[in-house]
N, C-alpha and C positions, 0 to 999 in steps of 0.2 A: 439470405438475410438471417434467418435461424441457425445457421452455422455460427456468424461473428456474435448474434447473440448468445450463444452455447460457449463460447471462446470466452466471452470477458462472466459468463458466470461460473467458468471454471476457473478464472484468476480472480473472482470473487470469494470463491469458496478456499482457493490455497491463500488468500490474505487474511481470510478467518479464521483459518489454521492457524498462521503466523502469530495472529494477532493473540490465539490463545496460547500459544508455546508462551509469548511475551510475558501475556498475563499472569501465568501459572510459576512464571519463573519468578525464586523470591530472589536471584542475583538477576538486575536488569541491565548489568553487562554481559550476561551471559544470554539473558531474554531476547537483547538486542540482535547477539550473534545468531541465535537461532532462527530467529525472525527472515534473516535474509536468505533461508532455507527455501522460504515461499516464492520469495521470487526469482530465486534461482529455478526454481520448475518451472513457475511463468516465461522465463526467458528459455527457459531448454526445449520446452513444449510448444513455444509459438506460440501463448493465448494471450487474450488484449486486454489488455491493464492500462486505461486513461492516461495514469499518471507516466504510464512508461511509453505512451505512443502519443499524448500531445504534443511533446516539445517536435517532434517532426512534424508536422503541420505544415510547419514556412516552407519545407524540401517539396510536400508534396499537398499543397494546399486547395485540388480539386473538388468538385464535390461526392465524386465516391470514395473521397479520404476522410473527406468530412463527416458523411454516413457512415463507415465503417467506425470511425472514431464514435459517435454518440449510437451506435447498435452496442460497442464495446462496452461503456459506459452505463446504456441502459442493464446490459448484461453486469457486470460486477453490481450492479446495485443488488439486482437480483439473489446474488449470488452471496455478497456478505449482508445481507440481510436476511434472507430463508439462512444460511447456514448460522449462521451470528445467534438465530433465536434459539435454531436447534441445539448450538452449544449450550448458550443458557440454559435451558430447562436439562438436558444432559449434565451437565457442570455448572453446578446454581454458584459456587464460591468464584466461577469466571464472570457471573454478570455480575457478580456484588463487588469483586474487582474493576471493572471494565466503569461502572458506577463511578468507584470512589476516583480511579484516576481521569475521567469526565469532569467529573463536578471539581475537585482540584484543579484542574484546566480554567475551566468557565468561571470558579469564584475568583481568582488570582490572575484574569488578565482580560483585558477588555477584547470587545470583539475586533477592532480592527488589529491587535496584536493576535485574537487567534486565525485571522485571515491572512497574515504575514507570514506566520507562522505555518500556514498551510502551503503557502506560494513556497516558501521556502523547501519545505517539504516536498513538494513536487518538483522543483527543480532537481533536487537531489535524485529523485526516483527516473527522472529523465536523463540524467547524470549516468547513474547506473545502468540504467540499460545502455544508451549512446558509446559507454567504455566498454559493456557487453558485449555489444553488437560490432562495432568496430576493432575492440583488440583483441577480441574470443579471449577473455580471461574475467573469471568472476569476483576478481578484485575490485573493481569500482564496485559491483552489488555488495559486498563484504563490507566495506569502508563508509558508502555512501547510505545503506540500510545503518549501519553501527551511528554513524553521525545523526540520522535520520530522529532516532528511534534514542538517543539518547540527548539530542538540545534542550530537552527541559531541562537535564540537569547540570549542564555544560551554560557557562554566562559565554556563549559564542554572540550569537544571534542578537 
């Protein structure tokens, strides 16, 4: 049990990496590309990232898939949240960033479009790994982070 929890707060802590490469980057096409650095280790490393082990679920939808999935879960919370703060007070211009593109988010679009947007979101992250996992090439994580990471600015969605 304390293993899968160790697992997803180490894919918690490389998605607050990511997230600050993102941050810090003043080109966020280039933030974008960076970004999918993080879960390239996730997937290289075997650690459990929700978003990239939900969409298997239906393959394997027992209940010690089920637990491993919400220990995973429990664990990234953990993980981009202790690291997320550490960054902040480390890097105070990433939480004033992380702020302004939040509240940007939240003033400019109602909650059920940032819940769409979320689902969407994970699909993609599911996306990625499943072209990962299946065609050993980290092209879908490249494309599918880059799309991810860049639909706010893209009228796709």
């Amino acid at each position: 049990m304390l293993k899968k929890i160790l697992s997803g707060v180490s894919a918690g802590i490389l998605i607050s990496i990511g997230g600050s490469i993102y941050l810090a980057s003043e080109n966020k096409v280039v933030g974008a590309a960076l970004f999918s650095v993080a879960l390239l280790c996730i997937c290289y490393k075997g650690y459990s990232l929700f978003t990239g082990k939900i969409g298997f679920i239906p393959e394997k939808h027992d209940k010690k898939a089920v637990s491993v999935l919400l220990l995973g879960l429990l664990g990234n919370a953990i993980g981009t949240i202790a690291f997320g703060y550490l960054l902040r007070f480390a890097i105070p211009t990433l939480g004033a960033a992380a702020e302004t593109l939040c509240q940007g988010k939240l003033d400019n679009q109602a909650l059920w479009q940032t819940f769409v947007r979320g689902i969407m979101c994970g699909i993609l992250m599911y996306l990625a790994v499943s072209i990962f996992r299946d065609k050993k090439t980290p092209l879908g994580i490249l494309f599918c982070i880059f799309i991810s990471k860049l639909h706010s600015l893209l009228i796709v969605f």
